[in-house]
Backbone as a ProteinNet text record, in pm:
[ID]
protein_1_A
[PRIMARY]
XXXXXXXXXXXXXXXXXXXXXXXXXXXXXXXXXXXXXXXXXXXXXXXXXXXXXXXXXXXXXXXXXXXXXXXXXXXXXXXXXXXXXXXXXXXXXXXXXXXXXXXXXXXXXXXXXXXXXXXXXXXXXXXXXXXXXXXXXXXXXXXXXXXXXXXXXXXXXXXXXXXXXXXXXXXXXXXXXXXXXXXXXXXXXXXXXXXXXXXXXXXXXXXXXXXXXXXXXXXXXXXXXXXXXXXXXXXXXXXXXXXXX
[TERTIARY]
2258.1	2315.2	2357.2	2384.5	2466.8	2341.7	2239.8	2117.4	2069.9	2075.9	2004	2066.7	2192.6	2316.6	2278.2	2272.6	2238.2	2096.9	2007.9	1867.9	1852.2	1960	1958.2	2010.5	2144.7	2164.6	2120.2	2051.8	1956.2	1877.7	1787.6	1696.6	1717.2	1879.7	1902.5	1967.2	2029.9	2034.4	1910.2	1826.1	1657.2	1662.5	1638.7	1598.6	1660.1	1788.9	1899.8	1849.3	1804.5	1794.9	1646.3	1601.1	1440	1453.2	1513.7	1537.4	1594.1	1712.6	1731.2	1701.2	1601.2	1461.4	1377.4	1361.6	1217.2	1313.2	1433	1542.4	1511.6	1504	1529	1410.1	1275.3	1151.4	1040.2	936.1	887.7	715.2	635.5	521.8	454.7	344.9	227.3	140	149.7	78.7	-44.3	-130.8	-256.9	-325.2	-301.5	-350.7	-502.7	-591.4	-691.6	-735.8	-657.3	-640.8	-619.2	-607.2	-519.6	-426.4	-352.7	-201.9	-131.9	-41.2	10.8	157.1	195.8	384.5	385.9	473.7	567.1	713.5	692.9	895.8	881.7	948.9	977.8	945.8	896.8	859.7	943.3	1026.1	1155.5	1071.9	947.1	914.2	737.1	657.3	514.1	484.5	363.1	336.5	153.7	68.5	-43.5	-61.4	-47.7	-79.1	7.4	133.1	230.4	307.1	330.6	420.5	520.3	643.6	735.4	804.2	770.3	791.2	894	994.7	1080.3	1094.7	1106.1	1104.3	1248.2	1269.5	1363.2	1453.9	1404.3	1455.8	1512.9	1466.4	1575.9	1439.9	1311.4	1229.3	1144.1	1144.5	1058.1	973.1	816.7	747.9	673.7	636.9	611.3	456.4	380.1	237.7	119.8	42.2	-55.6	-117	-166.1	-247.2	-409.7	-427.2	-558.5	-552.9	-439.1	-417.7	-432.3	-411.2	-367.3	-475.6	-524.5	-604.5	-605.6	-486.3	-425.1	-341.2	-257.2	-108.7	-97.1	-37.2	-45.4	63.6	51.1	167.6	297.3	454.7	507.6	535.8	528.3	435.3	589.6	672.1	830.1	953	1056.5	1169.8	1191.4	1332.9	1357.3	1397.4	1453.5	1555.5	1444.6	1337	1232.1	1163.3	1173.3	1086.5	1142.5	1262.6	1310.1	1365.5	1317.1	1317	1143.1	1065.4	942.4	871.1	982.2	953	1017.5	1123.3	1221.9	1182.2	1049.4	989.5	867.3	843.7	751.9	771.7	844.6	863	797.5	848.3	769.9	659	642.2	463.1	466	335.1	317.1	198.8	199.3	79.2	31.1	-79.7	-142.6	-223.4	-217.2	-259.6	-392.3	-474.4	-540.1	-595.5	-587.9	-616.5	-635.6	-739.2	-821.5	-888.9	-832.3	-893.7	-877.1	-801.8	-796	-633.7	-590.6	-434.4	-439.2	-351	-281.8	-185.8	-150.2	-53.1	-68.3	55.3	16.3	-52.8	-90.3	-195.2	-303.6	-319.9	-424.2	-501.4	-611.4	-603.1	-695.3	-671.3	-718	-756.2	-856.8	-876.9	-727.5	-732.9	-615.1	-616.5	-560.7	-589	-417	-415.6	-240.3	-257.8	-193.7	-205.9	-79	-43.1	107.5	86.8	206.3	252.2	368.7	383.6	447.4	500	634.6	685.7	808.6	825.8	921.2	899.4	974.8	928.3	847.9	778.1	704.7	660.4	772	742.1	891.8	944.6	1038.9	934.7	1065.2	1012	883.6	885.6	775.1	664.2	677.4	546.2	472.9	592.2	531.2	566.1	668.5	680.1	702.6	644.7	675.5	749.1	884.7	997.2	978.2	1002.4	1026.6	1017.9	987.9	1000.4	895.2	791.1	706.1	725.9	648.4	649	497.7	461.7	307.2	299	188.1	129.3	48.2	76.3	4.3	-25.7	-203.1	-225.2	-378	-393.5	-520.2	-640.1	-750	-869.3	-891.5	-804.2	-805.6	-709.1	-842.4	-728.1	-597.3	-555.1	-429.8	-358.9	-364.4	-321.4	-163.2	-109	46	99.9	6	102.2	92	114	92.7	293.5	259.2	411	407.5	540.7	561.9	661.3	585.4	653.6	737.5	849.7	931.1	996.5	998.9	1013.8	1005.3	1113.8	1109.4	1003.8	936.5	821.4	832.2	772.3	762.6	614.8	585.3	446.2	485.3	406.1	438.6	312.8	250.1	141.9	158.1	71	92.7	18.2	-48.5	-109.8	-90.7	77.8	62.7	-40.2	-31.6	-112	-225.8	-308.3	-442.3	-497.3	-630.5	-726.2	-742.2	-783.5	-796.6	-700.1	-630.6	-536.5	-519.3	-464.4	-428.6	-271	-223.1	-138.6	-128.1	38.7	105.7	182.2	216.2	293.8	340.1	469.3	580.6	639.7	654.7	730.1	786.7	953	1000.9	1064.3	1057.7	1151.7	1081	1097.3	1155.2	990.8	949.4	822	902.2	907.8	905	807.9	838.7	776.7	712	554.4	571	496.6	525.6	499.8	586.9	612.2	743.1	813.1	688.3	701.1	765.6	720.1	729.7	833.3	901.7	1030	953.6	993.2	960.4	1024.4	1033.4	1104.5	1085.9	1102.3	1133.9	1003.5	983.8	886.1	809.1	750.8	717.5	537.7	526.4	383.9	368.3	260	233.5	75.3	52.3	-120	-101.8	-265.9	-293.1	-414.6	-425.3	-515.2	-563.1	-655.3	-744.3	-705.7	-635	-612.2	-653.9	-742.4	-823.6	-759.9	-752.4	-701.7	-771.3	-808.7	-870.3	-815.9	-722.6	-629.8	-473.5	-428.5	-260.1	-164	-228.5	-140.1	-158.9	-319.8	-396.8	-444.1	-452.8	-540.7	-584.7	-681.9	-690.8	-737.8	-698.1	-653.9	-706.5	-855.2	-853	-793.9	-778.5	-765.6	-751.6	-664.9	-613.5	-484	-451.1	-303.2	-284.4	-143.3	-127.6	20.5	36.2	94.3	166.2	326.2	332.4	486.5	505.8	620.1	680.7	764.2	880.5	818.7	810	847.2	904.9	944	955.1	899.8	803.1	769	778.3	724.9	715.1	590.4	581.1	482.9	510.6	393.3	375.7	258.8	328.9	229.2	203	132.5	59.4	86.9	167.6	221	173.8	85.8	95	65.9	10.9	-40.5	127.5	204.3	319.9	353.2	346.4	355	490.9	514.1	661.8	665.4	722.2	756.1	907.3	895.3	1008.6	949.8	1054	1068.6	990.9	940.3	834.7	881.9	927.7	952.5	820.3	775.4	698.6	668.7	516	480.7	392.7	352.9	205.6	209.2	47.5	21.3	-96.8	-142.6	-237.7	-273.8	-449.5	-488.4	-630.7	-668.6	-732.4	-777.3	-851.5	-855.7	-732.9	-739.6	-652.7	-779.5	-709.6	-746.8	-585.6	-601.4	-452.5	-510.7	-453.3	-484.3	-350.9	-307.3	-205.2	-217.9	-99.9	-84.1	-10.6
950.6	1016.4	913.5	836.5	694.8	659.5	644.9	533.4	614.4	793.3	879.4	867.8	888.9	828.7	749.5	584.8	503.7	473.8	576.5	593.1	671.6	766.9	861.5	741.3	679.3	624.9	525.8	453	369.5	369.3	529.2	532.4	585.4	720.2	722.5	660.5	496	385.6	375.5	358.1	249.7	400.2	525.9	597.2	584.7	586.3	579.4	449.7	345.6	209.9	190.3	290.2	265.1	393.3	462.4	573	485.5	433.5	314.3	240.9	162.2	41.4	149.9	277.7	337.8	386.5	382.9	409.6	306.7	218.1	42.1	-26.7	69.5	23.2	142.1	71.3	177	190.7	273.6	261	273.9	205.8	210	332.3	421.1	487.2	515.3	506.4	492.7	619.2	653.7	705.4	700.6	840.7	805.7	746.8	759.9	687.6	531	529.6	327.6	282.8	412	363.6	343.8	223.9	213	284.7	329.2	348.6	331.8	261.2	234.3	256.6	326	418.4	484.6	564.9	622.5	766.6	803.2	971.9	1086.6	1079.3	1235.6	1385.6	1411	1548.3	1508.1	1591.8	1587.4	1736.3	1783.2	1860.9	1851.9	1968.1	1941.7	1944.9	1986.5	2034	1891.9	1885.5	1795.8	1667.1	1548.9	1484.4	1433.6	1416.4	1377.1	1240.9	1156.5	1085.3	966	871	875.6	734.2	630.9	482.4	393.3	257.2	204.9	224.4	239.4	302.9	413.3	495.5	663.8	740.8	684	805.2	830.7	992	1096.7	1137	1148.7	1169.8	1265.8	1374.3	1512.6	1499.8	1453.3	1401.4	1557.1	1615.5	1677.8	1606.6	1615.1	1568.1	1516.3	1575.2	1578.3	1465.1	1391.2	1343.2	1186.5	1177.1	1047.4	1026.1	854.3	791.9	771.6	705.6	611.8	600.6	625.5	600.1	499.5	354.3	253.3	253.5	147.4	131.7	37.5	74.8	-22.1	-121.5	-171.6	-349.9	-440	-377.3	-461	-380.6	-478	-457.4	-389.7	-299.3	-254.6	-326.5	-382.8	-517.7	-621.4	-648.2	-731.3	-668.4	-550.4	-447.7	-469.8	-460.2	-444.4	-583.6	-692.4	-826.6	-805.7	-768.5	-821.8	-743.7	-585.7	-485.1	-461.3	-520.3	-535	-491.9	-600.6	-580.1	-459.1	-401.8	-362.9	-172.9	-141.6	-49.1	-108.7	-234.1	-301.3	-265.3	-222.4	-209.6	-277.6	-297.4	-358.6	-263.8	-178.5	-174.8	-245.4	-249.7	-280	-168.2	-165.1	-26.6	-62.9	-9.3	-88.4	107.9	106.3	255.3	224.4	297.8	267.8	421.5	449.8	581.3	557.1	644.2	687.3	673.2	630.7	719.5	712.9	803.2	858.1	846.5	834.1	892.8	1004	1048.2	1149.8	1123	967.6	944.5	857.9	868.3	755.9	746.9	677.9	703	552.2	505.5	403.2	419.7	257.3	289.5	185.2	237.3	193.9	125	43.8	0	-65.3	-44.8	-87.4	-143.7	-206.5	-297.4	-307	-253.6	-234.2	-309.4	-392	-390.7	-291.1	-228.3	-167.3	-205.3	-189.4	-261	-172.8	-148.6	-51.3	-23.4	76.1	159	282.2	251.4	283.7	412.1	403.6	517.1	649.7	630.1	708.7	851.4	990.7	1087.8	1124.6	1015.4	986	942.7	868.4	824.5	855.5	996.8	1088.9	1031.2	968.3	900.5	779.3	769.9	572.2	569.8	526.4	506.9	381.6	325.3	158	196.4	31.5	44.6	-81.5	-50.4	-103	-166.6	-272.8	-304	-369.7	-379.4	-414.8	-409.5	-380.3	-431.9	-294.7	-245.2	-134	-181.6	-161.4	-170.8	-129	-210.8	-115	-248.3	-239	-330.3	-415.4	-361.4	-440.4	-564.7	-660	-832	-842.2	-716.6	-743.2	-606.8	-542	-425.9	-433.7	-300.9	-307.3	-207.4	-175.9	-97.7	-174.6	-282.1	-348.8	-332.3	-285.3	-297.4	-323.7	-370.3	-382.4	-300.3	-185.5	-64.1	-151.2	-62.9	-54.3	26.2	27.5	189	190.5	298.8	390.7	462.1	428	519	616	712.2	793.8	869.9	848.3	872.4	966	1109.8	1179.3	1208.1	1140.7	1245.4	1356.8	1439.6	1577.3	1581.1	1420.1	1448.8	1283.4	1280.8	1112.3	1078.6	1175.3	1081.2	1128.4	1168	1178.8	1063	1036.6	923.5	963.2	1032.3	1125.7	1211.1	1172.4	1275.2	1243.6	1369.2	1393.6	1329.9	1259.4	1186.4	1234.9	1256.7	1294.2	1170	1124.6	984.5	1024	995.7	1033.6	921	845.3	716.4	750.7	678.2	745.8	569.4	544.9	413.9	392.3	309	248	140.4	123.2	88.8	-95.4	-146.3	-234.8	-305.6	-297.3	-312	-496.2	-525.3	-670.1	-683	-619.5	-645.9	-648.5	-743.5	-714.7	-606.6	-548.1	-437	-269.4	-305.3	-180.2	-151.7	-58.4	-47.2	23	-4.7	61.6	237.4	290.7	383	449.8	571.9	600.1	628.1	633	615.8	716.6	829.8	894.3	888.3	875.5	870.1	922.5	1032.3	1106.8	1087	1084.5	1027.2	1179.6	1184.4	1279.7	1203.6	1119.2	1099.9	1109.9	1045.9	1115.1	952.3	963.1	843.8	778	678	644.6	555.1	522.3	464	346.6	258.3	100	38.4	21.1	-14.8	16.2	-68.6	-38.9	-22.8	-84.9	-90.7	-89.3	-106.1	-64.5	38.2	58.9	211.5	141.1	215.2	254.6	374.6	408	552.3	531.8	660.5	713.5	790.3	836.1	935.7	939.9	1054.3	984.2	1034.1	922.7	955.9	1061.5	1041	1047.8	982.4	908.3	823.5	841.8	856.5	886.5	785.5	750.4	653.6	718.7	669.1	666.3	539	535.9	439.7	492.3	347.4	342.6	259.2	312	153.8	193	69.7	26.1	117.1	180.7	231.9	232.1	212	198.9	293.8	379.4	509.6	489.9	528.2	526.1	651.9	666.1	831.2	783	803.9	758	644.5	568.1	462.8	350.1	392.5	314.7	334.2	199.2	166.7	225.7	279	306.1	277	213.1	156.6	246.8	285.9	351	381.2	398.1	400.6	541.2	539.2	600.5	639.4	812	787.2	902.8	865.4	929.4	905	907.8	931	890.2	793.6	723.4	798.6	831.1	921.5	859.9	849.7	784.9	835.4	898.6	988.4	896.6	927	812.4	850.6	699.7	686.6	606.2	585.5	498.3	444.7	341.1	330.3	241.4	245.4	208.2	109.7	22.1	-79.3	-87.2	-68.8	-54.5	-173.1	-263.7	-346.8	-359.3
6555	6436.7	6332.2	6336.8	6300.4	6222.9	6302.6	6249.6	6154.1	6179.9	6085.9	5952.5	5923.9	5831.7	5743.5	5823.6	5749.3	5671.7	5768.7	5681.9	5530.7	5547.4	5459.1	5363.2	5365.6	5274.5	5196.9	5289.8	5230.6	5165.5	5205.3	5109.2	4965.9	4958.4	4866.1	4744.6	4801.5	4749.2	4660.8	4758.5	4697.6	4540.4	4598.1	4491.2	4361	4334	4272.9	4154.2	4249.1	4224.3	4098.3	4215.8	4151.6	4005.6	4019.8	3884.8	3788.7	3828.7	3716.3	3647	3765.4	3690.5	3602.6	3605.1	3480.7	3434	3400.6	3303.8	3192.5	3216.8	3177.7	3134.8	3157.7	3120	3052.2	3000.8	2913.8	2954.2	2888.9	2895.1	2777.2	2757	2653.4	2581.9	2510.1	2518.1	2368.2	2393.5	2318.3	2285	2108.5	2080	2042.6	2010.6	1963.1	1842	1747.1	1664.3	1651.5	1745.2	1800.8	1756.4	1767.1	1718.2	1874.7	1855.8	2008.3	2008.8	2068.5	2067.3	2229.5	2217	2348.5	2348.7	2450.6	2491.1	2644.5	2657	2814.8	2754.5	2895	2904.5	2914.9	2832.8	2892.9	2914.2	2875.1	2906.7	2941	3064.6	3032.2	3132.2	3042	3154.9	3094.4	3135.2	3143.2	2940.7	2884.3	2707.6	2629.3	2690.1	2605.7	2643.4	2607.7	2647	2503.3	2563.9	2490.3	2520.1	2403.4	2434.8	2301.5	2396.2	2338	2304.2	2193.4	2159.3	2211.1	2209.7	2195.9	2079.1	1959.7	1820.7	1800.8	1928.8	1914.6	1841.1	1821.9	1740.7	1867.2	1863.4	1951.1	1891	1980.4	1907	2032.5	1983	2058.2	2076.2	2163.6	2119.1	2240.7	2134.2	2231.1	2337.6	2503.6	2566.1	2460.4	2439.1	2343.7	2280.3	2163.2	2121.5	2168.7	2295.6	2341.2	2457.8	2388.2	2485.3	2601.2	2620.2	2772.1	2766.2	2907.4	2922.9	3010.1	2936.9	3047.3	3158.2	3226.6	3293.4	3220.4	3287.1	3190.3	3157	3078	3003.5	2957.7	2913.4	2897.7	2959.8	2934	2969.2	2837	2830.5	2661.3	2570.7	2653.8	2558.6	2520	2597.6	2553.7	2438.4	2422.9	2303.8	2246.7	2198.3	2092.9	2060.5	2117.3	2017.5	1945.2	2050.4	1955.4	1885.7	1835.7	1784.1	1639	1656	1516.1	1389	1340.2	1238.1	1226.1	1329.3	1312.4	1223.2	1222.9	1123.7	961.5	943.5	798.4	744.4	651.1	593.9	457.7	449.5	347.3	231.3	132.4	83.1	-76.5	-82.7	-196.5	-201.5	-390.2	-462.5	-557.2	-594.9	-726.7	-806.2	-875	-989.7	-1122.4	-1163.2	-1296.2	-1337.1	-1474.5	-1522.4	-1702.9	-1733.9	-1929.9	-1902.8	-2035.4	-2071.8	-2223.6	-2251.4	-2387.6	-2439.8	-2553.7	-2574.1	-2718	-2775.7	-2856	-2989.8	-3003.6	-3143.2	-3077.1	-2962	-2897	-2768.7	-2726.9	-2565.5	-2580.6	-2452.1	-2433.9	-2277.6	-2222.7	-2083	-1986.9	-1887.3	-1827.5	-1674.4	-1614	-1500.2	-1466.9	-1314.1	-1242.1	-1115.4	-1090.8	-978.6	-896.8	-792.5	-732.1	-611.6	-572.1	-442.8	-395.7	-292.6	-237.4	-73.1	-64.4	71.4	120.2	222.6	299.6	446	478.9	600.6	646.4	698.8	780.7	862.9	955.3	1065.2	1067.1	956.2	940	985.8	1002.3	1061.9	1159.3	1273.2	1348	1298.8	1200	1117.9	1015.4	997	899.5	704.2	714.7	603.8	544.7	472.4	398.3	317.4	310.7	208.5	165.6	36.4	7.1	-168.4	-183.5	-322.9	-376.9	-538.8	-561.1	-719.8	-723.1	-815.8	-880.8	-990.9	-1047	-1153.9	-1199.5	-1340.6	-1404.8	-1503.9	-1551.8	-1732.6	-1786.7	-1884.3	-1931.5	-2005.9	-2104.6	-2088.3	-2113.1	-2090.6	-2239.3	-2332.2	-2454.6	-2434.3	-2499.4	-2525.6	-2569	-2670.2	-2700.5	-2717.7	-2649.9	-2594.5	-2588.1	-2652.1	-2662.6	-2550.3	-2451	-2363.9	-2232.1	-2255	-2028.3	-2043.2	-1955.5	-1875.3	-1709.3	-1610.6	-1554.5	-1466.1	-1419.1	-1304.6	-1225.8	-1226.7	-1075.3	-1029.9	-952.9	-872.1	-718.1	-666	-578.5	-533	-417.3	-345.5	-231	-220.6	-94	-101.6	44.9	72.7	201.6	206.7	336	370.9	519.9	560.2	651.6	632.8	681.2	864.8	868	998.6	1026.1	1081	1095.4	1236.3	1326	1481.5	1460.5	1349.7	1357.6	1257.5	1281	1220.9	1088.9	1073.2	915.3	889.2	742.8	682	548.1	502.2	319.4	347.4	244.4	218.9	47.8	37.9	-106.6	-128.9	-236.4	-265.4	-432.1	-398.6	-550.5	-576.1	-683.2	-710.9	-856	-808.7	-1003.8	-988.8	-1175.1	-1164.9	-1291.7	-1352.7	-1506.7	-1542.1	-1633.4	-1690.5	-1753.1	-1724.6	-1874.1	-1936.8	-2076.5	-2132.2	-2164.9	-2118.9	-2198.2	-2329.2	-2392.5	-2544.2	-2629	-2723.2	-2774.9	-2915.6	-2925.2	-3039.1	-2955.8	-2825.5	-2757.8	-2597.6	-2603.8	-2511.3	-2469.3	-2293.9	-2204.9	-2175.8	-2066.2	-2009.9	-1899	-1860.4	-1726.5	-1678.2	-1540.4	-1510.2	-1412.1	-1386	-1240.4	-1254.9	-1119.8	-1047.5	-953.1	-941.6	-834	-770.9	-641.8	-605.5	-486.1	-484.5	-383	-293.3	-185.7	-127	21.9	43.1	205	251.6	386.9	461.3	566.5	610.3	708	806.7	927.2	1019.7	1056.1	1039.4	1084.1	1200.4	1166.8	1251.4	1349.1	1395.1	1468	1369.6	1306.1	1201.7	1048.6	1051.1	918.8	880.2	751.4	695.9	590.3	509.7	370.9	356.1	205.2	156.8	17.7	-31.9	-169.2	-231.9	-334.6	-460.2	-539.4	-632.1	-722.4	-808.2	-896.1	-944.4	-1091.9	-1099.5	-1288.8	-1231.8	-1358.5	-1395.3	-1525.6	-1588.3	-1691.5	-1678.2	-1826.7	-1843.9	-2048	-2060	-2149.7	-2272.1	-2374.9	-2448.3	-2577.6	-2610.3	-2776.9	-2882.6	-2972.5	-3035.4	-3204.2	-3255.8	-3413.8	-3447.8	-3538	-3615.3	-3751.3	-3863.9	-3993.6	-4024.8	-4124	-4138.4	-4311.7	-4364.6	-4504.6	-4566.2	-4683.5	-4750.8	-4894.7	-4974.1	-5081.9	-5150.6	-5063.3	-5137.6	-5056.1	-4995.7	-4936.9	-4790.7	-4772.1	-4597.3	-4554.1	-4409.6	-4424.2	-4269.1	-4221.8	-4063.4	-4061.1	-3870.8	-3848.6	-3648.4	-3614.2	-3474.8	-3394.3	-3318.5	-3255	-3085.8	-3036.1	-2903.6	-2823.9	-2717.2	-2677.1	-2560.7	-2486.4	-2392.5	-2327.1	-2243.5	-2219.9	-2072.3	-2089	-1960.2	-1897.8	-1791.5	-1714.4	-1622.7	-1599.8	-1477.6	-1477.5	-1295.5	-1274.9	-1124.4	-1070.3	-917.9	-882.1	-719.3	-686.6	-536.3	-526	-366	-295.4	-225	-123.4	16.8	38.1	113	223.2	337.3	412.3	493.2	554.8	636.8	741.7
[MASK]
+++++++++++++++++++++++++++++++++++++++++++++++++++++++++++++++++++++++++++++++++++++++++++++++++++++++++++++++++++++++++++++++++++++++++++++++++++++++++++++++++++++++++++++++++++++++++++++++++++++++++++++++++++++++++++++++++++++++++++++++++++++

């Protein structure tokens, strides 16, 4: 009876012990897409697993969805030194179409970097903030300014390979010409997003783009020049393409 006792306890020691250790460790899991996330399993059954990061983000993934489930590859505390950065993204933008304004139109081209996070709402959105170069293909062109701004990008299908992606950015134009003041700034893109990589994509479509200014104008009444201040509207619709890192 004694020996039976100490068997029982022993082994429910070891169990106790060993629930602890996959408390404390995680597994790999590989989407089809080749996106990796690694965390621990709090829910699976045959359709679904749930699964949960060192970061606190859950991500509810279909069977269908997912390649391979490895075995587990770190300690947590080891993840989350060599995971830190990895929320970071990096994108580059490049878009070229027409813009206007209400006495003019010219052709137009912008060039953004954009930098933030990442995998907010399970991956579903990119928060950060961008800055670049927006202007006209003429040598001496009075509308180049220099965007900056607030970005947000939401896709509607983050764990799939292919998806439509919406992106809204508001923030302030300035101006580098010196006849002409900048102003406020919003940009909206609608594009189709491709998966390359773990951590790469690129993404087409396209934008509109509209900003604030103020400038110098000299108008002709009569045979007499008359200069006076000018507020309005430069608008810009176009392609884009998007480069993710």
């Amino acid at each position: 009876m004694k020996r039976f006792l100490l068997i029982t306890v022993l082994a429910l020691c070891y169990s106790l012990t060993t629930l602890a250790q996959d408390e404390t460790r995680i597994v790999r899991v590989t989407l089809n897409t080749g996106t990796v996330l690694d965390g621990t399993i709090k829910f699976e059954n045959d359709d679904v697993l749930l699964l949960v990061t060192d970061r606190g983000e859950r991500f509810q993934l279909q069977k269908s969805e997912i390649k391979s489930i490895g075995e587990p590859v770190h300690e947590v505390s080891e993840v989350r030194e060599q995971s830190s950065s990895t929320p970071f993204g990096v994108m580059l933008t490049i878009g070229g179409g027409g813009a206007w304004t209400s006495h003019d139109s010219r052709a137009n081209v912008n060039v953004d970097l954009i930098m933030g996070h990442r995998l907010l709402l399970s991956g579903a959105m990119f928060l950060g903030a961008g800055i670049g170069y927006s202007g006209g293909l003429k040598k001496n062109d009075n509308w180049n300014t220099l965007p900056v701004y607030l970005h947000m990008r939401y896709n509607f299908l983050p764990t799939k390979k292919n998806a439509p992606v919406v992106s809204i950015s508001a923030g302030y134009a300035i101006s580098l010409t010196k006849d002409v003041k900048g102003g406020a700034l919003g940009d909206v893109s609608l594009m189709y997003r491709h998966v390359v990589g773990t951590r790469s994509a690129i993404a087409v479509g396209v934008y509109f783009r509209a900003h604030g200014y103020r400038a110098q104008q000299t108008t002709t009444i009569d045979g007499e020049n008359y200069t006076g201040k000018q507020n309005g509207a430069l608008c810009a619709l176009g392609g884009r393409i998007a480069i993710e890192m």
